[in-house]
C-alpha positions in Angstrom: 27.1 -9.6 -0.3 24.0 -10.2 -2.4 25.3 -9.2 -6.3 23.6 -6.0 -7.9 24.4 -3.1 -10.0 24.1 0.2 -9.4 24.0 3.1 -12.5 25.8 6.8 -11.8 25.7 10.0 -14.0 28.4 10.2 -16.2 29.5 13.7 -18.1 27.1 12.7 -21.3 27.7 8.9 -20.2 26.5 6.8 -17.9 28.3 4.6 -15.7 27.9 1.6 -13.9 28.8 -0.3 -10.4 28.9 -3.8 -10.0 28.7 -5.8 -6.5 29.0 -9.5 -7.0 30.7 -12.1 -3.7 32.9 -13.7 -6.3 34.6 -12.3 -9.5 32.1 -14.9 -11.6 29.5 -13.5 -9.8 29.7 -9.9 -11.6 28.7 -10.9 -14.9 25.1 -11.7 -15.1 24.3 -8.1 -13.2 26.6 -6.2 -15.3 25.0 -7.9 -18.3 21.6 -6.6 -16.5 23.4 -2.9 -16.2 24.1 -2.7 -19.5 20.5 -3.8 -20.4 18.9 -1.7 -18.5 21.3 1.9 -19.5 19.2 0.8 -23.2 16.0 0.8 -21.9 13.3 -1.9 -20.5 14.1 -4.7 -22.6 11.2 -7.6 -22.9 12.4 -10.6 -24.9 9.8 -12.3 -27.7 7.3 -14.7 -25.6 7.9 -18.3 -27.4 10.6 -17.6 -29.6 13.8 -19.9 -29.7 17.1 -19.3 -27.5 20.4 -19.5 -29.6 22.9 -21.1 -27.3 26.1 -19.0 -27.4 29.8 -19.2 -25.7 31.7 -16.0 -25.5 35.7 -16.8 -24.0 38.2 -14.5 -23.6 41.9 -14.6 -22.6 44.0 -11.6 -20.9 46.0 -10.7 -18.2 43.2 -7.7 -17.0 39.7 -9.3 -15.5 38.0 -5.4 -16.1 38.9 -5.5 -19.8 37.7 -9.2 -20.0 34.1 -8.5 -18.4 34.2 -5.1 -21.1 35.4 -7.3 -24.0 32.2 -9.8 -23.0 30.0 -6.8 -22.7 31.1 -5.2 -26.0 29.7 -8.6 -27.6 27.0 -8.8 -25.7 26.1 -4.9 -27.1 27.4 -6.0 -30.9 24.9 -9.2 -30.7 22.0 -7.1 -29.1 22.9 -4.0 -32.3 23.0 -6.8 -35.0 21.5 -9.8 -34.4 18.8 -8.0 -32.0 19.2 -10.5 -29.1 19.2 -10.3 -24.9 21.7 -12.3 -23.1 19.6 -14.9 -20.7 20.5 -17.3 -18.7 23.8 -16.3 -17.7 26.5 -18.9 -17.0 29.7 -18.3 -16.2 31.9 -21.3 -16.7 35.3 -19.5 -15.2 36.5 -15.8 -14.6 40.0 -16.0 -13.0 42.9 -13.5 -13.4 43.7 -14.6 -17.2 40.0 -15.9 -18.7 36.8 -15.5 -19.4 34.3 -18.2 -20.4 30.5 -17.3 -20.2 27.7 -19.6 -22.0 24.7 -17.1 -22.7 21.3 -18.1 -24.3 20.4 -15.3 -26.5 17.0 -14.9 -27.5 15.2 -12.1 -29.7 14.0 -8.7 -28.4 10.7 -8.4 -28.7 10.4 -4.6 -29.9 6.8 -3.8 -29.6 7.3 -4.6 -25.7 10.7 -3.2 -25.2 10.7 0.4 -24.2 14.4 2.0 -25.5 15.9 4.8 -23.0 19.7 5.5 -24.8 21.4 4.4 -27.7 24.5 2.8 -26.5 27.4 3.3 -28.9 30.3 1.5 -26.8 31.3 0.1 -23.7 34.7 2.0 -22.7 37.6 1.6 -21.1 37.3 5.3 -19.1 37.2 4.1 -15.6 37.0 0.9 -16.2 38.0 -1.5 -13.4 37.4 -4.4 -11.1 38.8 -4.6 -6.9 38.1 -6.5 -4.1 36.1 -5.7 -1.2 36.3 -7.4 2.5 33.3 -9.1 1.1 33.8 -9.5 -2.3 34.1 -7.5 -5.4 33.2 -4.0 -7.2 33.7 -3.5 -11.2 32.7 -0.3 -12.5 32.5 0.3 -16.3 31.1 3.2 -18.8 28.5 3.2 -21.2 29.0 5.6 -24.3 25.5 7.3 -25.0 
């Protein structure tokens, strides 16, 4: 299964599908899904990558990858930064580790679709395929 993501209408949402082989596998394309529900994002040419950890603990891998993708949103809203270079260092039944280098949106060459308020937890989930796996989470418009 080659990983990708997939975006669906949503009543005044949009939504997201997820295909990944392995369950580490669905994190850098649903970082790209959420990315790309805000609009064509360009980061700034030259500018410095801040090297950032996110790790998160549960017993619920869907509300892990949302907790990860709620600070991905709160670092691009406040610190107006893109996720790059995606790592994921483990994503098991009970954790979350992801090493990200964030680098500055470059806003003259970014073209913004939606303002995303939240990631939620309406249909939020993650389940295995014959070939892998399929997470599906809303975006808040």
């Amino acid at each position: 299964m080659q990983a990708r993501y997939e975006l669906f209408d949503h009543t005044a949402d949009v939504g997201v599908r997820v295909y990944a082989p392995t369950l580490a596998g669905l994190i850098e394309p649903a970082t790209r899904g959420l990315y790309e529900v805000i609009g064509e994002l360009a980061g700034k040419t030259g500018a410095a990558a801040e090297q950032v950890r996110f790790e998160f603990s549960g017993d619920e891998p869907a509300v892990m990858l949302r907790d990860y993708l709620a600070e991905v949103l709160r670092r691009f809203e406040t610190c107006h930064q893109l996720a790059t270079e995606v790592e994921v260092e483990q994503f098991t039944e009970d954790r979350l580790a992801v090493s990200v280098k964030m680098r500055p949106v470059d806003p003259h060459r970014s073209k913004y679709a939606n303002e995303v308020k939240a990631v939620t937890y309406h249909e939020l989930g993650i389940r295995s395929l014959a070939d892998g796996f399929e997470a599906t989470y809303i975006v808040d418009i």
